[in-house]
VOTORGU-86536 format. One record per atom (N, C-alpha, C, O, CB): atom name; x, y, z; chain; residue number from 1. Coordinates in nm, 2 decimals, m for minus. Glycine has a CB too. Layout:
torlo a CA&xx X&yy Y&zz Z&c A&k NUM
...
END
This chain:
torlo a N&xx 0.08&yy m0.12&zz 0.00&c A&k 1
torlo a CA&xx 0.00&yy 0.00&zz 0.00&c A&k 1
torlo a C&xx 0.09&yy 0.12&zz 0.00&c A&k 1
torlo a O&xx 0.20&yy 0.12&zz 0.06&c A&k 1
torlo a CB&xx m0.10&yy 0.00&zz 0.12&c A&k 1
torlo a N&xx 0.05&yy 0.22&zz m0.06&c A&k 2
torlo a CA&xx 0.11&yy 0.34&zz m0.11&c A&k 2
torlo a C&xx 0.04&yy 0.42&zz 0.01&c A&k 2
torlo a O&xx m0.08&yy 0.40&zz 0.04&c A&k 2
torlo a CB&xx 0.06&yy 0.38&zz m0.28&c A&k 2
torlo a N&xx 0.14&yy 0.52&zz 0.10&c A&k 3
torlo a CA&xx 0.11&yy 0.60&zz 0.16&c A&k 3
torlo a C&xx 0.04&yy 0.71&zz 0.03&c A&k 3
torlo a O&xx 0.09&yy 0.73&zz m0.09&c A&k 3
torlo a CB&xx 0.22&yy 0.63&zz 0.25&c A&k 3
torlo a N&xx m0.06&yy 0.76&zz 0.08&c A&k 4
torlo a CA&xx m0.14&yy 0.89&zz m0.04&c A&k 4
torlo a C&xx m0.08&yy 1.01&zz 0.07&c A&k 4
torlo a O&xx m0.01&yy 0.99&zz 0.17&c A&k 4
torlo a CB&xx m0.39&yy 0.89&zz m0.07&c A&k 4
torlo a N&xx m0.14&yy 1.13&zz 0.02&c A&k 5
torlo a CA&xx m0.10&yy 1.24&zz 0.09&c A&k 5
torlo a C&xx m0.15&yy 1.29&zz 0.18&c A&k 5
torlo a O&xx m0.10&yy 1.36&zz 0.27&c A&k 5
torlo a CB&xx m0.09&yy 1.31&zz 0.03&c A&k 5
torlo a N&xx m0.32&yy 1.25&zz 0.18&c A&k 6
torlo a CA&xx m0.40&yy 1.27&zz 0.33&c A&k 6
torlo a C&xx m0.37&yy 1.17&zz 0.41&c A&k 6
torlo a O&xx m0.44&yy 1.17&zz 0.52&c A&k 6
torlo a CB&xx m0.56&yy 1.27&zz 0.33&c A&k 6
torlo a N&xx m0.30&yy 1.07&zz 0.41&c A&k 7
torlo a CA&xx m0.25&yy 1.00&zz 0.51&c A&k 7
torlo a C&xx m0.11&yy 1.02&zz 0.61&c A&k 7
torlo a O&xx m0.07&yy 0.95&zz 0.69&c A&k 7
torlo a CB&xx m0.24&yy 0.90&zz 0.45&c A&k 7
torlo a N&xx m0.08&yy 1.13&zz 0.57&c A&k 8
torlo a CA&xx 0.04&yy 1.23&zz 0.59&c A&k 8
torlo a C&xx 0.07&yy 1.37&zz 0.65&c A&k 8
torlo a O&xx 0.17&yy 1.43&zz 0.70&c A&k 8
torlo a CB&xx 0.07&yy 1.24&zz 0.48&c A&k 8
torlo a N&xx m0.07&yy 1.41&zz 0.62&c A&k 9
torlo a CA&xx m0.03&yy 1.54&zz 0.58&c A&k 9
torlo a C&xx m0.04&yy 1.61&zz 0.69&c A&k 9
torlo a O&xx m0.03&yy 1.73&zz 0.70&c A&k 9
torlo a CB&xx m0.11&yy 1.59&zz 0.48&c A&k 9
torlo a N&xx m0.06&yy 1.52&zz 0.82&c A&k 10
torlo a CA&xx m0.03&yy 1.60&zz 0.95&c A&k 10
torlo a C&xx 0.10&yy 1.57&zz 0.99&c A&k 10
torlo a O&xx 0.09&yy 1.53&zz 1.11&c A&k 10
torlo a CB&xx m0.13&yy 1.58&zz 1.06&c A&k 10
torlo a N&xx 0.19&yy 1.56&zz 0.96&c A&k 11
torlo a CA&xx 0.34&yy 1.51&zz 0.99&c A&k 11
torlo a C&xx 0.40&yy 1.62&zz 0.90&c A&k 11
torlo a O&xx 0.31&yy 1.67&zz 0.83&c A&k 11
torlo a CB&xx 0.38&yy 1.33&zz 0.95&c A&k 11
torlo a N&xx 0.55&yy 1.67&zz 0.88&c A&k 12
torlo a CA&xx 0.61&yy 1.72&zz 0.85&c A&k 12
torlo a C&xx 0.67&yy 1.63&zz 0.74&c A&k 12
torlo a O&xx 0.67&yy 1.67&zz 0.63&c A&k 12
torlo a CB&xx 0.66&yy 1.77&zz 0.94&c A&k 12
torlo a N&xx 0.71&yy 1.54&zz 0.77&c A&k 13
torlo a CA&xx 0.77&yy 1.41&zz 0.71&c A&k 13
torlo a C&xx 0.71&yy 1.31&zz 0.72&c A&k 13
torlo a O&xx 0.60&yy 1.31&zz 0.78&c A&k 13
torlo a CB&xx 0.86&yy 1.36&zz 0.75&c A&k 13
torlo a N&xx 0.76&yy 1.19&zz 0.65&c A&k 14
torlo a CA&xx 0.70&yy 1.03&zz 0.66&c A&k 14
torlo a C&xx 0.83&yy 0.99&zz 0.78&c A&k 14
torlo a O&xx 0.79&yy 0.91&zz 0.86&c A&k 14
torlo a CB&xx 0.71&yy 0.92&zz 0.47&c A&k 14
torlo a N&xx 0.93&yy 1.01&zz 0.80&c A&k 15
torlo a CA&xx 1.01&yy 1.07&zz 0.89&c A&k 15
torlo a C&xx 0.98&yy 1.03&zz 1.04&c A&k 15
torlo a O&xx 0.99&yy 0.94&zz 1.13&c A&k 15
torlo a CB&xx 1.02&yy 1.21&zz 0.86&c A&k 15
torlo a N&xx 0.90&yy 1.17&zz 1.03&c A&k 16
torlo a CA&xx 0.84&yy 1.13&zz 1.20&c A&k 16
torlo a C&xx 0.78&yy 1.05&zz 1.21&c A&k 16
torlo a O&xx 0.75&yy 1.02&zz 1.33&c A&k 16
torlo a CB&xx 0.77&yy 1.21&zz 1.27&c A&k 16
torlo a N&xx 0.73&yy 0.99&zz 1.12&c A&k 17
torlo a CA&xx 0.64&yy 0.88&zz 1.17&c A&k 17
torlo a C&xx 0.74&yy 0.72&zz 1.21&c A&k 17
torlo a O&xx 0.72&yy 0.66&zz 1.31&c A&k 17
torlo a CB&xx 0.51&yy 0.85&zz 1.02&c A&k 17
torlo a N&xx 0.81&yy 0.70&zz 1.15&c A&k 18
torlo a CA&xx 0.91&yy 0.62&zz 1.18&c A&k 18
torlo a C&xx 0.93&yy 0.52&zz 1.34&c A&k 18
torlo a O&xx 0.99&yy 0.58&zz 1.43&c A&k 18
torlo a CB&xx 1.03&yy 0.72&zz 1.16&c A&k 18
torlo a N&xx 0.88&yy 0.42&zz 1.35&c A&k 19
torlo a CA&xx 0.91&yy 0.37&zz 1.45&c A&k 19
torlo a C&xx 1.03&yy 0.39&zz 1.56&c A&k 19
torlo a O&xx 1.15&yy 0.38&zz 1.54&c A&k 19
torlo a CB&xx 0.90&yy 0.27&zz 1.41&c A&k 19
torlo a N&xx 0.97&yy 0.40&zz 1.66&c A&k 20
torlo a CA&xx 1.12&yy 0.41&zz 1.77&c A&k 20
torlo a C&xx 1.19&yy 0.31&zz 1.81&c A&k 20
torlo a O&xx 1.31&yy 0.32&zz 1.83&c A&k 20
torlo a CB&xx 1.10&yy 0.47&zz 1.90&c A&k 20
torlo a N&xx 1.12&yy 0.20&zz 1.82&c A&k 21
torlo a CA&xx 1.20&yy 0.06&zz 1.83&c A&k 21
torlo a C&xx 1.24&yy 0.01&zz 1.72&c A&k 21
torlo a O&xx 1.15&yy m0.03&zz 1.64&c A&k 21
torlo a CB&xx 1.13&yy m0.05&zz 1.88&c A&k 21
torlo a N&xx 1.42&yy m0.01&zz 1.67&c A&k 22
torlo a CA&xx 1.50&yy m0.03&zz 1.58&c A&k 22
torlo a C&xx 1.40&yy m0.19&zz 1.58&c A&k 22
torlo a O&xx 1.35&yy m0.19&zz 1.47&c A&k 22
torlo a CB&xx 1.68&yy m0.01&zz 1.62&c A&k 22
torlo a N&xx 1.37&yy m0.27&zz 1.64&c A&k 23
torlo a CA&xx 1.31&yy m0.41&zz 1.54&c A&k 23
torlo a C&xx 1.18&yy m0.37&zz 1.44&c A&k 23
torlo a O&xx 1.17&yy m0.41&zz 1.33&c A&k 23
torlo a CB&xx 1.24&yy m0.55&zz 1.66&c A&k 23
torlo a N&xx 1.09&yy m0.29&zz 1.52&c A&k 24
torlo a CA&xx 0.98&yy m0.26&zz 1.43&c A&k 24
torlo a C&xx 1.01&yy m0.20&zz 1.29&c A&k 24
torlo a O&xx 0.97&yy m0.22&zz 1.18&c A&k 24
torlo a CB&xx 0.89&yy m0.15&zz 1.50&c A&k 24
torlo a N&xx 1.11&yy m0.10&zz 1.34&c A&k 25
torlo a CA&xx 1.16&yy m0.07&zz 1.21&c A&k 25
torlo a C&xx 1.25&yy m0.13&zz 1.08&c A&k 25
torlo a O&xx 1.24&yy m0.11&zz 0.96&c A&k 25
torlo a CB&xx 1.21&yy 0.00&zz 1.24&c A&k 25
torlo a N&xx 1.32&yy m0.22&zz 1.16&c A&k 26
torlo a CA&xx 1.37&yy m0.29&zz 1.05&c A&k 26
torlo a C&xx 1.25&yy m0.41&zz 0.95&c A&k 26
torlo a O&xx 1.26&yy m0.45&zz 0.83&c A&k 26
torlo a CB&xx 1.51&yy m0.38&zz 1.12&c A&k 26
torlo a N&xx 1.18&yy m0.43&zz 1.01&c A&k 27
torlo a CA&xx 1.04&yy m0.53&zz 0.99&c A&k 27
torlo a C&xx 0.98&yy m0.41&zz 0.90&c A&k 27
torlo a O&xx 0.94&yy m0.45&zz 0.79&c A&k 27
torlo a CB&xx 0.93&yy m0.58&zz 1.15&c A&k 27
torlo a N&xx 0.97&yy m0.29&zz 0.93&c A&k 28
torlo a CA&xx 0.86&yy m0.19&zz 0.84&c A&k 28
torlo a C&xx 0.97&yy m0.17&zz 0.72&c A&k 28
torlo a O&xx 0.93&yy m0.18&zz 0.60&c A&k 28
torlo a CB&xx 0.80&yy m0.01&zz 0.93&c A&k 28
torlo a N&xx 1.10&yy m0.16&zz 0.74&c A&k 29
torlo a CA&xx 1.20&yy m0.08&zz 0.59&c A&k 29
torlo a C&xx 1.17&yy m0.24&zz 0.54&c A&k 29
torlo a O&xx 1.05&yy m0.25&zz 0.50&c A&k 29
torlo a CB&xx 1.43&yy 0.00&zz 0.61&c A&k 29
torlo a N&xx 1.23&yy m0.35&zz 0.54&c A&k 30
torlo a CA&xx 1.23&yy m0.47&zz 0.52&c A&k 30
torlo a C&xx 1.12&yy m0.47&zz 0.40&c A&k 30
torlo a O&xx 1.16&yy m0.47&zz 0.28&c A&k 30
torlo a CB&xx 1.19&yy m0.55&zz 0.66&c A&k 30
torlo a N&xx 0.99&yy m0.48&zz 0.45&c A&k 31
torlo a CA&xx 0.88&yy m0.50&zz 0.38&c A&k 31
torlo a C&xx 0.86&yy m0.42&zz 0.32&c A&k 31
torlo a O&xx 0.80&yy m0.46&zz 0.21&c A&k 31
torlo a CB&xx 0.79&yy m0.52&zz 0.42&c A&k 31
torlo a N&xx 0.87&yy m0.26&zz 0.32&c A&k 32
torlo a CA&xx 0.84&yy m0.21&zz 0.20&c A&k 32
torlo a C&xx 0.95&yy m0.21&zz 0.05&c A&k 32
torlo a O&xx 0.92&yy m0.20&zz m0.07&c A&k 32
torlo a CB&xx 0.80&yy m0.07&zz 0.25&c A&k 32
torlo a N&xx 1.06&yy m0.22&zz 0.12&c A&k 33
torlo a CA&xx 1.20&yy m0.24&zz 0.03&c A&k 33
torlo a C&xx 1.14&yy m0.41&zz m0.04&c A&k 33
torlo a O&xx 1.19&yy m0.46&zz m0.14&c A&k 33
torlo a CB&xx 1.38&yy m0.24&zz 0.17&c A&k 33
torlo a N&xx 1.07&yy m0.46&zz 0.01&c A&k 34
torlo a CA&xx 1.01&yy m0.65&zz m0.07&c A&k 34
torlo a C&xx 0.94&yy m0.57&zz m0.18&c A&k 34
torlo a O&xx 0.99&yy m0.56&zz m0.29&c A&k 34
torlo a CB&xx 0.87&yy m0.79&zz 0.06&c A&k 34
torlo a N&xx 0.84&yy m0.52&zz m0.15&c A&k 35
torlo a CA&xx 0.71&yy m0.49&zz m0.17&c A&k 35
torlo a C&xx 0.70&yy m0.39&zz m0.23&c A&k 35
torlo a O&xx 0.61&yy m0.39&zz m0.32&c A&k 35
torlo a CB&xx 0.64&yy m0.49&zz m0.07&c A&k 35
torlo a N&xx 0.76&yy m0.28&zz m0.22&c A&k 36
torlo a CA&xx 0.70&yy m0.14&zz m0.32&c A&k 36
torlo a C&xx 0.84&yy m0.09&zz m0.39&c A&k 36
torlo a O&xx 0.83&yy m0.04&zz m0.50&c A&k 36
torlo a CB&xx 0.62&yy 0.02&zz m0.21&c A&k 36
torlo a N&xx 0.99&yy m0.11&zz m0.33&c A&k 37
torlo a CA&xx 1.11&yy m0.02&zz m0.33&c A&k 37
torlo a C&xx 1.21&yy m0.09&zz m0.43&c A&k 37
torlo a O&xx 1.26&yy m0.21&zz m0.42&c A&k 37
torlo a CB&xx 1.17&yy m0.01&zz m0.16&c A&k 37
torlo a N&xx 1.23&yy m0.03&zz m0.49&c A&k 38
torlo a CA&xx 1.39&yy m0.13&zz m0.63&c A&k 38
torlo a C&xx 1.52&yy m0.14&zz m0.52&c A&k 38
torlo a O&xx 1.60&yy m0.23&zz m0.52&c A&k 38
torlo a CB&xx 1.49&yy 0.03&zz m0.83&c A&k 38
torlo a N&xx 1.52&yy m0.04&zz m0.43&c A&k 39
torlo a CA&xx 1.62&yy m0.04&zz m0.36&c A&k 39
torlo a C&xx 1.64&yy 0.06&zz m0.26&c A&k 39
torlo a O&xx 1.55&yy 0.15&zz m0.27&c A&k 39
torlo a CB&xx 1.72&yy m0.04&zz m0.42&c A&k 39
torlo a N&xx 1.72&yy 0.07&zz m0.18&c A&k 40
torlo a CA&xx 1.74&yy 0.14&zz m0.05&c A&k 40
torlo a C&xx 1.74&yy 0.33&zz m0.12&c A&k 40
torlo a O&xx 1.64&yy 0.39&zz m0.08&c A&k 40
torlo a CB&xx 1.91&yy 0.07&zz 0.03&c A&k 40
torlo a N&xx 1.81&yy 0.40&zz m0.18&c A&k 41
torlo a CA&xx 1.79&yy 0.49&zz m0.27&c A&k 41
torlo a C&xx 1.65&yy 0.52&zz m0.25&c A&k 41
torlo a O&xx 1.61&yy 0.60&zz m0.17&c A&k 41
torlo a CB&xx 1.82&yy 0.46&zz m0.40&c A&k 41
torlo a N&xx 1.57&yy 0.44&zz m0.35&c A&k 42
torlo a CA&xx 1.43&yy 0.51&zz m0.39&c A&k 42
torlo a C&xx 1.35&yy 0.52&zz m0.26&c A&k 42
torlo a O&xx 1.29&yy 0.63&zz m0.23&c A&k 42
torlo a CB&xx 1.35&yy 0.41&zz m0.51&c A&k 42
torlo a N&xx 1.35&yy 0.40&zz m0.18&c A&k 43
torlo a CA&xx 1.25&yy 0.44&zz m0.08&c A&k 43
torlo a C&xx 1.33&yy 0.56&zz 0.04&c A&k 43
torlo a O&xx 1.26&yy 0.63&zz 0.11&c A&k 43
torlo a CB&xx 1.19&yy 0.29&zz 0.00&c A&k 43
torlo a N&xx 1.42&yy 0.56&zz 0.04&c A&k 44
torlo a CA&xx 1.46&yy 0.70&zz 0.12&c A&k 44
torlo a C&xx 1.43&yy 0.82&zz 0.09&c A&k 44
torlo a O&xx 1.41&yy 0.90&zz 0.17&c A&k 44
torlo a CB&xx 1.59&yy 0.72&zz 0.13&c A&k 44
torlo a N&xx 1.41&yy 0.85&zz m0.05&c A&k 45
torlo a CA&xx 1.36&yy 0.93&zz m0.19&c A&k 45
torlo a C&xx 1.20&yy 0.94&zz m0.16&c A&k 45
torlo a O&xx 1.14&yy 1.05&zz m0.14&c A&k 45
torlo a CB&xx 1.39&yy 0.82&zz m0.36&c A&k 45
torlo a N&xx 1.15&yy 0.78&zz m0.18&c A&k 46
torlo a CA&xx 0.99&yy 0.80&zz m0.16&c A&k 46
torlo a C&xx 0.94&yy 0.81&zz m0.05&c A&k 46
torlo a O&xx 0.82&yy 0.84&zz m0.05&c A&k 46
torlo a CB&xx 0.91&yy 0.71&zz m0.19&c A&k 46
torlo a N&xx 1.01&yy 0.80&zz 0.10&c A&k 47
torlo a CA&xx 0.96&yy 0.86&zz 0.22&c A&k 47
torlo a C&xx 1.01&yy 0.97&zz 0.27&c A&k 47
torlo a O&xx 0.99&yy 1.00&zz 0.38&c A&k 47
torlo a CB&xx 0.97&yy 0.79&zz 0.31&c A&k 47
torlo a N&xx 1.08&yy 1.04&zz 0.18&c A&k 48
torlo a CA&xx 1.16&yy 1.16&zz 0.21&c A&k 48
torlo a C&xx 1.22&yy 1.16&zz 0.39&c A&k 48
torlo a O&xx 1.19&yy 1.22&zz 0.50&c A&k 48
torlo a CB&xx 1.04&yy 1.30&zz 0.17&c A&k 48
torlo a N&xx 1.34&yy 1.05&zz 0.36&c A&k 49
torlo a CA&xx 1.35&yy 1.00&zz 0.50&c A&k 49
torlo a C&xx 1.53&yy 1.01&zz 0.47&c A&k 49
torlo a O&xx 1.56&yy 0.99&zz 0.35&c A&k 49
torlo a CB&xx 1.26&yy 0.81&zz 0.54&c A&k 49
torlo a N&xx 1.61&yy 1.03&zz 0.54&c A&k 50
torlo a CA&xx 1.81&yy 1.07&zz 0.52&c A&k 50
torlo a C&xx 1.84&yy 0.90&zz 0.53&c A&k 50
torlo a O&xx 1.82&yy 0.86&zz 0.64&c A&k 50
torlo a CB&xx 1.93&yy 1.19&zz 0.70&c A&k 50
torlo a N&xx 1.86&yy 0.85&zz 0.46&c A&k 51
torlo a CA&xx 1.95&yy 0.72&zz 0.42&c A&k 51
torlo a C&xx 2.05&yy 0.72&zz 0.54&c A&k 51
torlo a O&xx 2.02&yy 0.66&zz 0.64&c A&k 51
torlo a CB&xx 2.05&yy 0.73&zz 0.26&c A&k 51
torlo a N&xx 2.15&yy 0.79&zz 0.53&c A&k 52
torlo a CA&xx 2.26&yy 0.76&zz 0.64&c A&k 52
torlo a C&xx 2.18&yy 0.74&zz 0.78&c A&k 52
torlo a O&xx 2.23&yy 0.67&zz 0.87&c A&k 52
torlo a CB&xx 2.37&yy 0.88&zz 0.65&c A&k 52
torlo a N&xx 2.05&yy 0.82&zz 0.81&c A&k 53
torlo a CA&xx 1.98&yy 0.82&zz 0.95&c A&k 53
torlo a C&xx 1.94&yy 0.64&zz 1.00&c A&k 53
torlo a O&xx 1.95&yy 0.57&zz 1.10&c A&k 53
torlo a CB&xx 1.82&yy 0.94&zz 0.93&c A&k 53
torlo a N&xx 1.89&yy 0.63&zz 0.89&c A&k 54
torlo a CA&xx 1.83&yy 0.52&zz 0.84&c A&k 54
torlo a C&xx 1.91&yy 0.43&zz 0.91&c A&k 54
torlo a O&xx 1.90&yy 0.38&zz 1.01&c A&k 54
torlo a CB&xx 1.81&yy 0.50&zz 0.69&c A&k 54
torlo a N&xx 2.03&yy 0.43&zz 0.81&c A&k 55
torlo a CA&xx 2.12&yy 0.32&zz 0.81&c A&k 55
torlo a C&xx 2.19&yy 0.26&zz 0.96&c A&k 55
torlo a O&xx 2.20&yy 0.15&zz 1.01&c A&k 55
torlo a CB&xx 2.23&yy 0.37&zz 0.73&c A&k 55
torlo a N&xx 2.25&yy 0.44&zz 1.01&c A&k 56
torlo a CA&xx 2.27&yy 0.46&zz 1.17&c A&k 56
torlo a C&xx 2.21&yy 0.36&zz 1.25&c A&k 56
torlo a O&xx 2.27&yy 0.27&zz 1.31&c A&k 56
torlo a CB&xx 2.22&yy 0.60&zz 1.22&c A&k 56
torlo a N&xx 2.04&yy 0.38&zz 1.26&c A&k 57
torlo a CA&xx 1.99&yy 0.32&zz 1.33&c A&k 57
torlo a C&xx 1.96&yy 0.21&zz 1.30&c A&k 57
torlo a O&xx 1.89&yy 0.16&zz 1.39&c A&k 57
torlo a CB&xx 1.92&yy 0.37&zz 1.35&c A&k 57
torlo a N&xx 1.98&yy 0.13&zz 1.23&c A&k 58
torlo a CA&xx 1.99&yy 0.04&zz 1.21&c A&k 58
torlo a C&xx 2.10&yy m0.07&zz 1.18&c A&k 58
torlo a O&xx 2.08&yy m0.18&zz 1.14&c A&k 58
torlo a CB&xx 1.94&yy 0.06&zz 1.16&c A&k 58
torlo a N&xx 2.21&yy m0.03&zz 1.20&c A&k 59
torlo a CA&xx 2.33&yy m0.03&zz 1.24&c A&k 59
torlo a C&xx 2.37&yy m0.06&zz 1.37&c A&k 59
torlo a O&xx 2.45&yy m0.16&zz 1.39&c A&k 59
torlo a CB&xx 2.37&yy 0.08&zz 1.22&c A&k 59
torlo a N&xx 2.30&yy 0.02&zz 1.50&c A&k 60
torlo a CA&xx 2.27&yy 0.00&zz 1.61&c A&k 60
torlo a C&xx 2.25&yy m0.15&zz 1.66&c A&k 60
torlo a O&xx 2.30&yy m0.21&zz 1.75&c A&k 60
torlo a CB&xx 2.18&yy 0.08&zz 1.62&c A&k 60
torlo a N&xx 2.17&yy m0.19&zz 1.57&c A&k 61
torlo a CA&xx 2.12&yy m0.31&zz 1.63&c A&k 61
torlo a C&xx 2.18&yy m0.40&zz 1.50&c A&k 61
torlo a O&xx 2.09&yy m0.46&zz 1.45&c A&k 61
torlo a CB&xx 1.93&yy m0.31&zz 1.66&c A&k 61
torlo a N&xx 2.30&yy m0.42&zz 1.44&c A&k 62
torlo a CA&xx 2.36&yy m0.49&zz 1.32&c A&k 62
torlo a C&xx 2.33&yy m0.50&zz 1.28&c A&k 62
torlo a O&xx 2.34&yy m0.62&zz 1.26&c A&k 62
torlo a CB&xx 2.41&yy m0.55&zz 1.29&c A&k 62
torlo a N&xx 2.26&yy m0.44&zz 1.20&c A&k 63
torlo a CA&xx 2.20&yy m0.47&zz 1.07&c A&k 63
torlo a C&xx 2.25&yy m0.34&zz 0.98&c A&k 63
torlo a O&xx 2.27&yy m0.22&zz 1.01&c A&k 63
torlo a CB&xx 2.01&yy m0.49&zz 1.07&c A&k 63
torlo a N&xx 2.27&yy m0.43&zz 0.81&c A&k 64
torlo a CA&xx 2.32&yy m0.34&zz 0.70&c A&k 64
torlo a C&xx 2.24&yy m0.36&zz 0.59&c A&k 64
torlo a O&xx 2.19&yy m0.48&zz 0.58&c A&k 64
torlo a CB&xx 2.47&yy m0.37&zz 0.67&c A&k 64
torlo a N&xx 2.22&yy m0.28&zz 0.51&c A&k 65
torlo a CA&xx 2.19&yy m0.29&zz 0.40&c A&k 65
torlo a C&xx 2.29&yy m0.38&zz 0.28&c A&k 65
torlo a O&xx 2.41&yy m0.35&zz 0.24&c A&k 65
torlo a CB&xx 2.16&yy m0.16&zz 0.40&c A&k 65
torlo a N&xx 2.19&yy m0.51&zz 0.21&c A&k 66
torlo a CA&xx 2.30&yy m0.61&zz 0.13&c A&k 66
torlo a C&xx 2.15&yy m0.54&zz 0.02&c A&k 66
torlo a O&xx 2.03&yy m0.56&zz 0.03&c A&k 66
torlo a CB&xx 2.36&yy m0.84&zz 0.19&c A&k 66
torlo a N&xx 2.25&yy m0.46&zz m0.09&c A&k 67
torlo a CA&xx 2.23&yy m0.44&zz m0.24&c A&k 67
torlo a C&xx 2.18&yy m0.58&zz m0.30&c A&k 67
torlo a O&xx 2.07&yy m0.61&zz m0.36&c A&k 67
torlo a CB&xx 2.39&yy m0.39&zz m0.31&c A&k 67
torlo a N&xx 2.25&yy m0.64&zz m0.27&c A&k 68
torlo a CA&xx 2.23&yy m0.76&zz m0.38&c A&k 68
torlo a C&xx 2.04&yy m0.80&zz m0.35&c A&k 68
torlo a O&xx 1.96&yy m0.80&zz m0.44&c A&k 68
torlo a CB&xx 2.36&yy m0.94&zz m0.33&c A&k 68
torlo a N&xx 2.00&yy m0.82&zz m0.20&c A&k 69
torlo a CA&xx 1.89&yy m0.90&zz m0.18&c A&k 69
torlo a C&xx 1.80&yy m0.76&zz m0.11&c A&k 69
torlo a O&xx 1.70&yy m0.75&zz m0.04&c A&k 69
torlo a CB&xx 1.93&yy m1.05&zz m0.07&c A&k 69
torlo a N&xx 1.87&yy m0.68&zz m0.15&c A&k 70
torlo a CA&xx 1.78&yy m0.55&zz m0.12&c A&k 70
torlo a C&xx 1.69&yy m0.56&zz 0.00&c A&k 70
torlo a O&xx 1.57&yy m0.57&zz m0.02&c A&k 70
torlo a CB&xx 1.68&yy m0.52&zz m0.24&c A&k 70
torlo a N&xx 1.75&yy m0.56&zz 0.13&c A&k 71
torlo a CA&xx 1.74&yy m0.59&zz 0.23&c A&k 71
torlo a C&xx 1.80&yy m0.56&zz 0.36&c A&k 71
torlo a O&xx 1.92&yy m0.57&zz 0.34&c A&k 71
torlo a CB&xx 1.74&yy m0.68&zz 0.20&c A&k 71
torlo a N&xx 1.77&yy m0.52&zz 0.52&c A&k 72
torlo a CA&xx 1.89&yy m0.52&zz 0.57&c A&k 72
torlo a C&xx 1.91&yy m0.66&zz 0.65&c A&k 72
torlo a O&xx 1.81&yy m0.70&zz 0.72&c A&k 72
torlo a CB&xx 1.91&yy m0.39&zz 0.65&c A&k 72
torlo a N&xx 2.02&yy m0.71&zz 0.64&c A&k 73
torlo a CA&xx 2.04&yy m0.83&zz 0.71&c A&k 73
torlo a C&xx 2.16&yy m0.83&zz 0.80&c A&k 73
torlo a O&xx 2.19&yy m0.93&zz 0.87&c A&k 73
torlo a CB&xx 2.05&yy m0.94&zz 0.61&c A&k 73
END
């Protein structure tokens, strides 16, 4: 499912909406990177969300982004 724009549009960002617990989150980037994203790029692009922030936190808890399976494992 495609976030639309009234689903949004009280947030500043798709950003803030972002889960605070690094597992939820890796389970939410996970699936949409399966399911809607060619790769890490575009959905940072389509949630207007900083890649490196991303990564950081997710990093935290070892997990990296692998290109090949477009995924963080």
């Amino acid at each position: 499912m495609r976030w639309l724009p009234w689903m949004t549009s009280c947030r500043e960002s798709w950003a803030d909406m972002l889960p605070n617990d690094p597992v939820i989150l890796l389970s939410l980037v996970n699936a949409r990177l399966r399911d809607e994203y060619e790769d890490l790029n575009a959905l940072c692009a389509g949630l207007d969300i900083e890649q490196s922030r991303l990564e950081q936190r997710l990093a935290e808890i070892g997990y990296a982004y692998c290109k090949e399976q477009n995924q963080f494992k």
